[in-house]
C-alpha positions as CSV (number, residue, x, y, z in Angstrom):
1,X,123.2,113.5,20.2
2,X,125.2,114.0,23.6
3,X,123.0,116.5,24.3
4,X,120.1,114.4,23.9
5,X,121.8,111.8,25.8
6,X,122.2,114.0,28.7
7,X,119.1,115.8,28.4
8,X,117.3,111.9,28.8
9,X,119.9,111.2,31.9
10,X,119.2,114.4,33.7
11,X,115.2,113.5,33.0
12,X,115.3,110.4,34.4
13,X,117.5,111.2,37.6
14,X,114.5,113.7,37.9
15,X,112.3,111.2,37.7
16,X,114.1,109.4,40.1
17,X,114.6,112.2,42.8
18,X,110.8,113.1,41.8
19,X,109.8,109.1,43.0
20,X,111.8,109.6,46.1
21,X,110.3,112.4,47.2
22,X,106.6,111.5,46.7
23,X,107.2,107.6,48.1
24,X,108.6,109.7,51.1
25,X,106.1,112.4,51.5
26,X,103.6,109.6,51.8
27,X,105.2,107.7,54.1
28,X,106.1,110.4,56.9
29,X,102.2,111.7,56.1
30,X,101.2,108.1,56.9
31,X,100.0,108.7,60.2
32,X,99.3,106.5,63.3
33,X,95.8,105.4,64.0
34,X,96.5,104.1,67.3
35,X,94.5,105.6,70.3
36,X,96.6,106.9,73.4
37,X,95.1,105.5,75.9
38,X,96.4,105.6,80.2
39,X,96.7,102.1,80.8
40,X,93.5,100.3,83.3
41,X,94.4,100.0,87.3
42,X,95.4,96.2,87.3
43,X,92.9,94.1,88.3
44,X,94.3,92.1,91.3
45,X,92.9,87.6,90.4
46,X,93.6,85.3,92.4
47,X,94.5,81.6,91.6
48,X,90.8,80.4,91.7
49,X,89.8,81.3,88.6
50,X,92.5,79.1,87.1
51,X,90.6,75.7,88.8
52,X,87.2,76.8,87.2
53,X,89.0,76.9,83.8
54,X,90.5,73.5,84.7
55,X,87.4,71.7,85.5
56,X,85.5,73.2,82.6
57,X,87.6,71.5,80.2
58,X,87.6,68.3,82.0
59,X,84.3,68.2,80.8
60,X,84.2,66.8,77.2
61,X,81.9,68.7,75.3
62,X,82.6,67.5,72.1
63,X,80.6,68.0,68.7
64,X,81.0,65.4,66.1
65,X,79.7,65.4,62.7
66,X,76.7,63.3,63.4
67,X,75.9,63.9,67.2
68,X,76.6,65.1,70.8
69,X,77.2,63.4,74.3
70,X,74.2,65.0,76.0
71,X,75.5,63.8,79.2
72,X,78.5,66.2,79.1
73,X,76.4,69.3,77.6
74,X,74.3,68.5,80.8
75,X,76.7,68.6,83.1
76,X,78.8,71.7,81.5
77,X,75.4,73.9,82.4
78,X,74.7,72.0,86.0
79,X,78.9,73.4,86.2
80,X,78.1,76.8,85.0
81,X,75.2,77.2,87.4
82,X,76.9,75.6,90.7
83,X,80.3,77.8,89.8
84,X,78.4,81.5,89.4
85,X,75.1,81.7,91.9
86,X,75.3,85.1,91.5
87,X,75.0,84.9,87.7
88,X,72.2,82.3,87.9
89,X,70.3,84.1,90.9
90,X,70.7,87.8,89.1
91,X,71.0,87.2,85.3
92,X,67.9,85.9,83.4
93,X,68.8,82.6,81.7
94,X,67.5,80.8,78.7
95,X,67.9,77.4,77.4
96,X,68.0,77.0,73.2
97,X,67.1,73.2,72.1
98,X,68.3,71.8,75.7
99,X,72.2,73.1,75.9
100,X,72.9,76.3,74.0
101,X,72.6,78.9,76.8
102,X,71.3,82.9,76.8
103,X,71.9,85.1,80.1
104,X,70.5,89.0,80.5
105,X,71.9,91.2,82.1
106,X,69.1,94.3,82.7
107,X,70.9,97.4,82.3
108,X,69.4,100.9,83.9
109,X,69.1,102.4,80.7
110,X,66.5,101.0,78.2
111,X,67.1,103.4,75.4
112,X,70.9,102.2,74.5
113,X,70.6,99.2,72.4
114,X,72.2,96.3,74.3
115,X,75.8,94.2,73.8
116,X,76.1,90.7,73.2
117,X,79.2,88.7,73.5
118,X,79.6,85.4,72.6
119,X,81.5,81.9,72.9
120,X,80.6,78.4,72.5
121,X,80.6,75.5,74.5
122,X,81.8,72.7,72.6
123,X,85.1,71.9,71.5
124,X,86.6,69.6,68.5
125,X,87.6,66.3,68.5
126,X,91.3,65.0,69.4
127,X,92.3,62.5,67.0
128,X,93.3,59.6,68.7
129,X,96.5,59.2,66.9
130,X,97.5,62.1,68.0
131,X,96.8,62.0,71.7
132,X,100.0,60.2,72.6
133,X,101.7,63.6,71.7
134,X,100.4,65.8,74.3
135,X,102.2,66.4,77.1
136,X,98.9,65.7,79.5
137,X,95.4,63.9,78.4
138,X,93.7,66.2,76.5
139,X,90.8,66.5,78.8
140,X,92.7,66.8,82.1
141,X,92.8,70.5,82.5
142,X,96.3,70.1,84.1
143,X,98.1,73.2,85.1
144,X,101.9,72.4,83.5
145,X,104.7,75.1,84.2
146,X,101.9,78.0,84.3
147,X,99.7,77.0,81.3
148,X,96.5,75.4,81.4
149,X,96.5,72.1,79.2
150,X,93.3,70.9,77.2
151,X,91.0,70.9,74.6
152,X,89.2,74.0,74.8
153,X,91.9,75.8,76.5
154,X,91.7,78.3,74.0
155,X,88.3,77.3,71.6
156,X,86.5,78.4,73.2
157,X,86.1,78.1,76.8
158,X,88.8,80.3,78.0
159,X,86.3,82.9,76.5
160,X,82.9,81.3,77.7
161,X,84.6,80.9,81.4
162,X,86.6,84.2,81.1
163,X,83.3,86.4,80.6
164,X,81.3,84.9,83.4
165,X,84.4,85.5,85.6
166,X,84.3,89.0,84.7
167,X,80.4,89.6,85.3
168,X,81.1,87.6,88.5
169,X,83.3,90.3,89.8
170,X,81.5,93.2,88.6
171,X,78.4,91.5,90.5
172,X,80.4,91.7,93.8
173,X,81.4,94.5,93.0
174,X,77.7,95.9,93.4
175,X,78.5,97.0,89.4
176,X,75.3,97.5,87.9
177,X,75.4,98.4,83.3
178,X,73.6,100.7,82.0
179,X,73.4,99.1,79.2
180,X,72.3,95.5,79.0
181,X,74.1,93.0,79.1
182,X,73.4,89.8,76.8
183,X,75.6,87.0,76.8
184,X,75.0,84.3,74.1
185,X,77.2,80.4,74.2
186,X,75.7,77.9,71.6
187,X,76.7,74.3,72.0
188,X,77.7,73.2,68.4
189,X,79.4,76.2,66.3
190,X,82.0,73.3,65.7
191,X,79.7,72.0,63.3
192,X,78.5,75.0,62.1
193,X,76.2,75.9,64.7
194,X,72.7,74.2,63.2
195,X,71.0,73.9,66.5
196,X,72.3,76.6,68.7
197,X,74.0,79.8,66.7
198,X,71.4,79.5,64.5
199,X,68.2,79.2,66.8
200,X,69.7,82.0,69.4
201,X,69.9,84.3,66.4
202,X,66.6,83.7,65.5
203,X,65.2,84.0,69.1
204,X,66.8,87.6,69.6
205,X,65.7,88.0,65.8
206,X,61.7,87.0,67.1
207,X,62.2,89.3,70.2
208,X,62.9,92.3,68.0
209,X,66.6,93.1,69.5
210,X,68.8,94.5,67.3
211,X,72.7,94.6,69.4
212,X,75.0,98.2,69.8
213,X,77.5,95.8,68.6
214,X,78.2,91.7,69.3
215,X,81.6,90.7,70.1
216,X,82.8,86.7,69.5
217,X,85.9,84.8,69.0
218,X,87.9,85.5,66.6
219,X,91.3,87.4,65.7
220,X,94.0,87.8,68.9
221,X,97.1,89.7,69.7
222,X,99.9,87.8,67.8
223,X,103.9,88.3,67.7
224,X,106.2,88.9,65.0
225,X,103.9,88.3,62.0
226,X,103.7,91.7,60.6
227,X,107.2,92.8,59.1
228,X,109.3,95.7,60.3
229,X,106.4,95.7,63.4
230,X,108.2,95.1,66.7
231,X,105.4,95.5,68.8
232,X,102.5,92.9,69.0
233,X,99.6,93.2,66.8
234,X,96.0,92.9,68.4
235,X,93.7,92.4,65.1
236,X,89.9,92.9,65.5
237,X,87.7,90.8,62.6
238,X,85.2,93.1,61.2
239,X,84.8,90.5,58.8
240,X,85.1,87.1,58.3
241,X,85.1,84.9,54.9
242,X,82.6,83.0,53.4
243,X,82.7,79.5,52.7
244,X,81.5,76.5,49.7
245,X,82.4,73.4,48.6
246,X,82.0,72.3,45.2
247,X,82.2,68.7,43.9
248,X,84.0,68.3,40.9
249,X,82.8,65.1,38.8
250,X,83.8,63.4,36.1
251,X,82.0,60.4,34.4
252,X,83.9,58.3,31.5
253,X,82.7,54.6,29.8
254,X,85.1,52.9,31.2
255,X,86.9,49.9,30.5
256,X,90.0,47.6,30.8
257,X,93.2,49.4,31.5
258,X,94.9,47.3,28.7
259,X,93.3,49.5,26.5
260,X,93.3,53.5,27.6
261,X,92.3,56.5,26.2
262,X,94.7,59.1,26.2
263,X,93.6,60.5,29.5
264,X,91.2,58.7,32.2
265,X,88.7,60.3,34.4
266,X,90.9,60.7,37.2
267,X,93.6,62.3,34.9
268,X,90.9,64.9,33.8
269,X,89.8,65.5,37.0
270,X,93.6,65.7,38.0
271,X,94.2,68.4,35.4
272,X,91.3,70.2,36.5
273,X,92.5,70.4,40.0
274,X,96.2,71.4,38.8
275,X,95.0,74.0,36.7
276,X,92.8,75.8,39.6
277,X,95.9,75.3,42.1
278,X,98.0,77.1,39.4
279,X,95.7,79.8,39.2
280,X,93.9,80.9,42.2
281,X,91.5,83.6,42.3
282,X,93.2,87.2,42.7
283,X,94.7,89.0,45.1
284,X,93.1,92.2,46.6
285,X,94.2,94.8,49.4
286,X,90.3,96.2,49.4
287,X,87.7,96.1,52.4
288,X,89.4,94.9,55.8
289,X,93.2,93.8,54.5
290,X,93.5,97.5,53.2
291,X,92.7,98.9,56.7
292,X,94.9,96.3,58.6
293,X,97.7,97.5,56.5
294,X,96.5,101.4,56.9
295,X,96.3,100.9,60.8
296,X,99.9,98.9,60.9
297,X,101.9,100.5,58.7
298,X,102.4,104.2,60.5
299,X,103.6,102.0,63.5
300,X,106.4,100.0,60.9
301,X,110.0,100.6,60.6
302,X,110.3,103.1,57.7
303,X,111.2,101.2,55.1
304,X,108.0,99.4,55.6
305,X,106.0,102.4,56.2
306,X,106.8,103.4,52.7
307,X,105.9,100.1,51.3
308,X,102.6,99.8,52.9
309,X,101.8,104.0,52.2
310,X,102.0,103.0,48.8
311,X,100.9,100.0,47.5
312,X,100.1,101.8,44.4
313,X,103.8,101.2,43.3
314,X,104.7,98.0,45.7
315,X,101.3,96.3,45.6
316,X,102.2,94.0,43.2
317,X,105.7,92.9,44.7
318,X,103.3,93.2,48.4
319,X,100.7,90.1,46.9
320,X,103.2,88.1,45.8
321,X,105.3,88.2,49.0
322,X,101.8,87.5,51.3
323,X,100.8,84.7,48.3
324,X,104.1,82.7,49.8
325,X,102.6,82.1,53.2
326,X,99.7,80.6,54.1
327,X,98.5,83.0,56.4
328,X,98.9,85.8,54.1
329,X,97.9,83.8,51.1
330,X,94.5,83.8,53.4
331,X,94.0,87.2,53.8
332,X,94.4,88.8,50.4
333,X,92.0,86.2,48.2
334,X,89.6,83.5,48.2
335,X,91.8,80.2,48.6
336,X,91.2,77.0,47.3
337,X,91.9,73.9,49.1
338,X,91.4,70.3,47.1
339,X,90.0,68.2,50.5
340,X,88.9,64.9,49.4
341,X,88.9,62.9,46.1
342,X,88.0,59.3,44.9
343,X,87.7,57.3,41.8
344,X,88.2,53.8,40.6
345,X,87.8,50.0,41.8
346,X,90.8,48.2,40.5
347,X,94.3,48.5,39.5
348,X,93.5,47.4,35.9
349,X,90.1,48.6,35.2
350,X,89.4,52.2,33.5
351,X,87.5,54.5,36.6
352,X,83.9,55.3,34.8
353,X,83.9,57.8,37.9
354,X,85.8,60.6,39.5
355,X,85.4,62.9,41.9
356,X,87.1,66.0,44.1
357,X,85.9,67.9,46.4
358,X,87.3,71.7,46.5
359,X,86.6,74.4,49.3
360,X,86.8,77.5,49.0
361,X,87.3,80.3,51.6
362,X,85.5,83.4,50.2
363,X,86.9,87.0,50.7
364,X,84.3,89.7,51.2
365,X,85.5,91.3,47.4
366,X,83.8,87.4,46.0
367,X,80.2,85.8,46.4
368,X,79.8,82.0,46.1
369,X,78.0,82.6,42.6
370,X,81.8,84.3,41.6
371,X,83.4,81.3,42.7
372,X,81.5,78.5,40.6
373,X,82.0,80.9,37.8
374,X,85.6,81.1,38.3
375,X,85.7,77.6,38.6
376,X,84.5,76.9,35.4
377,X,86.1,79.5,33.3
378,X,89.5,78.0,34.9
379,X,88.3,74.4,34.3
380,X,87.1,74.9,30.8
381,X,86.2,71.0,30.1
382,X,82.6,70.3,29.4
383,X,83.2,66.9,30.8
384,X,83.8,68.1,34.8
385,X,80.3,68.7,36.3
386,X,80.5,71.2,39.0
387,X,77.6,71.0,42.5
388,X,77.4,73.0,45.3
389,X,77.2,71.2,48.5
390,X,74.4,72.3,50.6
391,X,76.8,73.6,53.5
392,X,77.7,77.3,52.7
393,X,77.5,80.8,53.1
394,X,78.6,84.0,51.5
395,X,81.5,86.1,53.2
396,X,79.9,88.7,56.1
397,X,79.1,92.4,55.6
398,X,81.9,94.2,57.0
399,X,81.1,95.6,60.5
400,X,82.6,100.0,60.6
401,X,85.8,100.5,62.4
402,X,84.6,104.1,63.4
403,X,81.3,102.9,65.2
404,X,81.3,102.4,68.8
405,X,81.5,98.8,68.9
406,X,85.1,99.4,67.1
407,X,86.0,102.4,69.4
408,X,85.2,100.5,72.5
409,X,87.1,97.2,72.2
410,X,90.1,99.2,70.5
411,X,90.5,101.3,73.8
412,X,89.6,99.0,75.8
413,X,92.7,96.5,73.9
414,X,94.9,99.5,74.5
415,X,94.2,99.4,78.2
416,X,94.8,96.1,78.7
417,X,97.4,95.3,76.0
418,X,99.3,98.3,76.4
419,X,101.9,97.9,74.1
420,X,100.0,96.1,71.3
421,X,99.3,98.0,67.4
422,X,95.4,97.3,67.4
423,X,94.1,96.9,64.0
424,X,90.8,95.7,61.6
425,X,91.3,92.7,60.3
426,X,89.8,89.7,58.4
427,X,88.6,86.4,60.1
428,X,89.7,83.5,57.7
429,X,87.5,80.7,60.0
430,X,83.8,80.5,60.4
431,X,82.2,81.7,64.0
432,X,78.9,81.7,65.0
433,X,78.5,85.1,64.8
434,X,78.1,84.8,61.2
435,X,74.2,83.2,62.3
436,X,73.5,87.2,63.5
437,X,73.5,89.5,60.4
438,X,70.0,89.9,60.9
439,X,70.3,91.4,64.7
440,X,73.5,94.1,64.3
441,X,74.8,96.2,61.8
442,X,78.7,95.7,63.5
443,X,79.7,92.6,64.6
444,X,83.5,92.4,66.0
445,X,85.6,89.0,66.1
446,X,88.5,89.0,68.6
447,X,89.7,86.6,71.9
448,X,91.9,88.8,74.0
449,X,95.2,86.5,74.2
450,X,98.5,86.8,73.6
451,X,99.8,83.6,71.6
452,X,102.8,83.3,69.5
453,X,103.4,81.1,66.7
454,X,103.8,77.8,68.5
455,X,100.9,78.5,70.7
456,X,98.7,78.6,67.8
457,X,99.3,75.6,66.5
458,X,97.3,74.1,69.5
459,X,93.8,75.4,68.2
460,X,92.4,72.5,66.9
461,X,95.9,70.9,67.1
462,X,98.3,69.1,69.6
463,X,98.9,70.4,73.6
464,X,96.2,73.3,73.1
465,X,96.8,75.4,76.0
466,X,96.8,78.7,77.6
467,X,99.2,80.0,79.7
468,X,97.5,81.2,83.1
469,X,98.7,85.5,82.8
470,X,96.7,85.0,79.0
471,X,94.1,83.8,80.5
472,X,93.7,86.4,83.8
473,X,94.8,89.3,80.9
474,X,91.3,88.0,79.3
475,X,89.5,88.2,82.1
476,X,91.0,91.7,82.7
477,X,89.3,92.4,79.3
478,X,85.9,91.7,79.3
479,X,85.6,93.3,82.6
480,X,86.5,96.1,81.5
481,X,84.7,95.9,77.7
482,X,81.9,95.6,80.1
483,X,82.4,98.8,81.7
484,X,83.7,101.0,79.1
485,X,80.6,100.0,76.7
486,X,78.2,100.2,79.8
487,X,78.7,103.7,81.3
């Protein structure tokens, strides 16, 4: 029996050593995908281009729900024309339904297929609650200790403004691309682009151009969010979710409350929505998570490094970890999100009625069709009713990260971001770009900024802003995506 004993103890500190060795081996084979890269000459700016940003966002370009203020869309393109003459005077220009713009640049070569790069002109809303805690108006454009205040600050003007800058200089620079050149702004993705993303992409779609690659806002260079990564982490979307809303209903007789049945229609509804909070669709490293943790786990500390080299031991404890945060909750499943819910008309009468409305953010690995099956397998009461709002769309094919779209903005980052762990990644919001499936096989999702946690907060939120270095670093960028994809 002792021998037995020991015989099972030396086995198992085998085993052991055996487990070691192999998590190990994978981890120092886990090599970096980074690109070495000699850092671009810096591109001397001066302070002029921070005043152009200013007054764009003094210009309140807002989409609401049911319309637009003309009068400012107007005079955001009268800006746009008056700011760059040489853009206007040398760039073909076309107007979608009144305020969504198109600009051409011809390159020399007509056999490369041509770029597009994208932003939009109109911003969100600033609740008016809220306004009395921002440290300027939120449509001054103030400069305030060296960052620019203001709605659109970031989304998504910085990139409109930022790319013209850049095509302005290259322009005076005598730069001509021999590739074209198309630029593409739509004046409502905030509402989910109906008249502009969606009537550009179907102009370029009429004109028979299909894109090298089309780059729009999207992921950014972030700080301290990856563990054991001391370095920043630029992610590039090669995907981004899709998105539906389902209404769950529930209908009941009714009656006085004197009188109830052992659970109302808002207490079945409630149960219903508990039960799909509990469980949430699963978790998956496939498609673009799995390459952001290939491409920024080499560049980890190495305990890390032999987490993320093998997830086929750690996955599990990996999920659960990213499940706690909301970010990483985001990126790893489709989430659901209860957003609105109503029933009954009185304190003592029995609600005949009841109903929730759930969205759902849908990773590439789900389809809408998976999530109103999931729903109801979860659900499992024949009384809930489940609709699909009209507003939706399935998640986007996942653009390569080897093609030359990829390639380009990854050496380009590591020109201009010298220090930054570039990486795929999946976009959790909606863009426009989703409008253009039709017109390129890769479409890339990234704004070239620098923003830590707190600075995040202000897209869409309170004291939006951009410090003025971000914002010359971004216009460092696209000059130079312009060049290195145009050669």
């Amino acid at each position: 029996m002792k021998k037995l004993r020991r015989l099972l103890l030396t086995l198992f500190i085998l085993a052991i050593l055996v487990l070691v060795a192999v998590l190990a081996y994978n981890a120092i084979k886990f090599s970096s995908k980074q690109v070495k890269i000699d850092p671009a000459p810096e591109l001397p700016l001066n302070d002029n281009i921070t005043s152009r940003l200013s007054q764009a966002i003094q210009i309140p370009t807002i989409s609401y729900e049911t319309h637009i203020d003309t009068a400012a869309f107007v005079a955001f393109n009268q800006y746009l024309d008056s700011l760059f003459p040489a853009i206007t005077s040398q760039l073909d220009t076309h107007t979608i339904n009144g305020y969504s713009r198109i600009y051409k640049w011809q390159g020399q070569n007509t056999t490369l297929k041509p770029i597009l790069l994208m932003a939009h002109i109109d911003v969100v809303p600033v609740e008016a609650d809220t306004r009395e805690a921002w440290t300027t108006d939120p449509f001054s454009g103030k400069i305030i200790d060296g960052h620019i205040y203001g709605r659109g600050a970031i989304d998504d003007k910085l990139s409109l403004i930022g790319i013209l800058e850049a095509i302005d200089l290259l322009i005076k620079e005598e730069y001509f691309p021999n590739r074209t050149v198309y630029l593409a702004f739509g004046h409502d993705e905030e509402i989910g682009g109906p008249m502009g993303g969606t009537f550009i992409a179907e102009y370029f779609k009429k004109q028979n151009i299909q894109f090298e690659y089309i780059l729009d806002e999207g992921s950014l260079v972030t700080e301290g969010n990856m563990p054991g990564l001391d370095k920043p982490l630029a992610l590039i979307g090669i995907a981004e979710k899709g998105m539906v809303t389902l209404t769950l209903t529930v209908r009941t007789e009714g009656g006085h409350a004197s009188m109830p049945p052992a659970q109302t229609a808002i207490g079945a509804l409630s149960k219903a929505i508990a039960t799909l909070e509990a469980n949430p669709m699963p978790a998956t490293f496939t498609g673009p998570t799995q390459l952001m943790l290939d491409h920024t786990g080499p560049e980890t500390d190495f305990l890390m490094k032999m987490v993320l080299a093998n997830t086929w031991l750690f996955g599990g404890i990996l999920k659960s970890e990213l499940s706690k945060k909301n970010t990483g909750n985001a990126v790893i499943r489709t989430t659901t999100a209860v957003t609105m819910m109503n029933g009954g008309i009185k304190d003592n009468v029995l609600p005949k009625h009841a109903a929730a409305k759930i969205n759902f953010r849908i990773h590439p690995e789900n389809t809408i069709d998976d999530v109103v099956n999931y729903v109801k397998k979860t659900v499992n009461d024949d009384r809930i009713t489940i609709e699909i709002d009209p507003v939706k769309e399935n998640p986007s094919k996942i653009s390569d990260h080897k093609a030359f779209g990829f390639q380009v903005i990854q050496r380009t980052l590591q020109e201009t971001f010298t220090d930054a762990v570039v990486a795929p990644s999946l976009v959790v919001a909606a863009t426009d770009s989703r409008h253009f499936r039709d017109v390129a096989d890769n479409t890339y999702r990234f704004m070239p900024i620098q923003l830590n946690n707190e600075e995040i907060k202000g897209i869409h939120g309170t004291n939006e802003r951009i410090s003025v270095d971000n914002y010359k670093q971004a216009i460092r960028f696209y000059y130079r995506l312009i060049k290195n994809s145009c050669q």
